[in-house]
N, C-alpha and C positions, 0 to 999 in steps of 0.2 A: 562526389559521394557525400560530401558534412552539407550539400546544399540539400539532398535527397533524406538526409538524416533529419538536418531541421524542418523539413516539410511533413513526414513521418511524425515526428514530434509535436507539432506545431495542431497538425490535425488528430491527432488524439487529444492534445488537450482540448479542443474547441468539441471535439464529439466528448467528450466527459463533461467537460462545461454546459455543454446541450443536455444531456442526459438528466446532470444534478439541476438544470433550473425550469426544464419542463414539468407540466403539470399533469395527473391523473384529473378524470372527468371532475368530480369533486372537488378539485381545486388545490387541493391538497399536492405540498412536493412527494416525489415518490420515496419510499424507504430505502435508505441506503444500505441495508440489508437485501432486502429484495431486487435492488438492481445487480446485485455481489452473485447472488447465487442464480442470478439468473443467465451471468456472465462477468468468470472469474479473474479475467482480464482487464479490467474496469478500474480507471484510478480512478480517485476521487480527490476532490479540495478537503482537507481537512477543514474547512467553513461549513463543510456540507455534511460533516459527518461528528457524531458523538462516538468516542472511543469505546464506551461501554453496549454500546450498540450490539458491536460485535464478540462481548464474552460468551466464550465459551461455543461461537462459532466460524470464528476465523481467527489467523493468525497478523495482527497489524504491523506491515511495515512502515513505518513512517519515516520522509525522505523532505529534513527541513532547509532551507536557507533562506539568505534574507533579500536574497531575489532570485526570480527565476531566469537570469541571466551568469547568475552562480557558475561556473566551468565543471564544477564537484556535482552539482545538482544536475543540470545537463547530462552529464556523464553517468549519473547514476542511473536517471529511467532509461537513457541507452543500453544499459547494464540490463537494468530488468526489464526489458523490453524483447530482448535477444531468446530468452526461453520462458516465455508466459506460461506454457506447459507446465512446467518442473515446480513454479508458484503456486499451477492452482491444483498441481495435485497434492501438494502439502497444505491446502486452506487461508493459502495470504493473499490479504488487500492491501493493496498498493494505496498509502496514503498520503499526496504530496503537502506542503505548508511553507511558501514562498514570502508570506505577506506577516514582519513582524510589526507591521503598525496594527493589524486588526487580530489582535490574541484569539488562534480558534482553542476547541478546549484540549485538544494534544499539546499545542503550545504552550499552554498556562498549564497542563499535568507537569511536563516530560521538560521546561526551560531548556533550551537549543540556543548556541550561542553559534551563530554561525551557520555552516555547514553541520547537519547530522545524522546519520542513518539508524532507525532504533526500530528496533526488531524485539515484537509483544512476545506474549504466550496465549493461547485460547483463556487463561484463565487471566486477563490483565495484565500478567506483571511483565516488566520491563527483564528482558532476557538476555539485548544485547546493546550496547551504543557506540558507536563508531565517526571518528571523524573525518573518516576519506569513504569514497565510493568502494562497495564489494561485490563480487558479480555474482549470479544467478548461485551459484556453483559454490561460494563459500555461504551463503544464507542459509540452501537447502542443505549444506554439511551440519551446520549450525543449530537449524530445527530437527533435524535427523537425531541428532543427541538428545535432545529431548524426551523425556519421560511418554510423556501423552503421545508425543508423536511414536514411539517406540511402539507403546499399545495399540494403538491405532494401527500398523503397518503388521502389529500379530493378527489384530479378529480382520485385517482385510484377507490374511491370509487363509483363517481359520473358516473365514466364509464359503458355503458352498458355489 
């Protein structure tokens, strides 16, 4: 079964890795926005992504260590991996940062010493930070509390 988990693992990150260094016609990388909402289960390298990218349309999880052989880190996107659902019905991206020799700009915002799990707000700020793995299940409790997310969960109701 952990062989079947790391193959799972293994192949998602090489299909996100495909994803963020493929090119549109133009030559251009794709927008890490646009690959999000095109498909909410999508992590991404924090190399590949600017955190302000996503104000005020996602919510960023970011899931640091100082390698991706981490046992915390591993176990984390296992964690989020188990209900992608429950993620992208509240609006988070999954944003991993394995590599502290190459400072991406979550790194140099958010300084992670270690293992870290930091959970944004659509509007930037820093909402929660953790130093062990949490599963689907305490995050979405977590944003669930949330102002925005509150309103947001009335006008989806209030909607015809």
């Amino acid at each position: 079964m952990k062989h079947l988990i790391s193959f799972v693992f293994l192949a998602v990150f090489a299909a996100t890795a495909h994803a963020q260094t493929s090119t549109d016609t133009d030559g251009d990388t794709p927008d890490a926005v646009a690959l999000w909402q095109e498909d909410h289960t999508t992590i991404f390298a924090a190399s590949e992504v600017n955190l302000s990218e996503f104000v005020w349309i996602a919510r960023p999880v970011i899931v640091f260590a100082d390698s991706e052989n981490d046992p915390n880190f591993r176990r984390q996107i296992e964690l989020l991996q188990e209900r992608p659902e429950f993620l992208a019905e509240r609006d988070v991206v999954i944003i991993t940062d394995s590599r502290p020799d190459d400072p991406s700009d979550a790194r140099t915002r958010l300084r992670p010493r270690g293992f870290m799990l930091v959970l944004m707000g659509k509007d930037g700020q820093i909402e929660l930070r953790k130093p062990a793995p949490w599963t689907v299940r305490e995050i979405s409790r977590s944003i669930d509390k949330m102002p925005l997310r509150a309103q947001e969960a009335e006008d989806r109701r209030a909607a015809p």
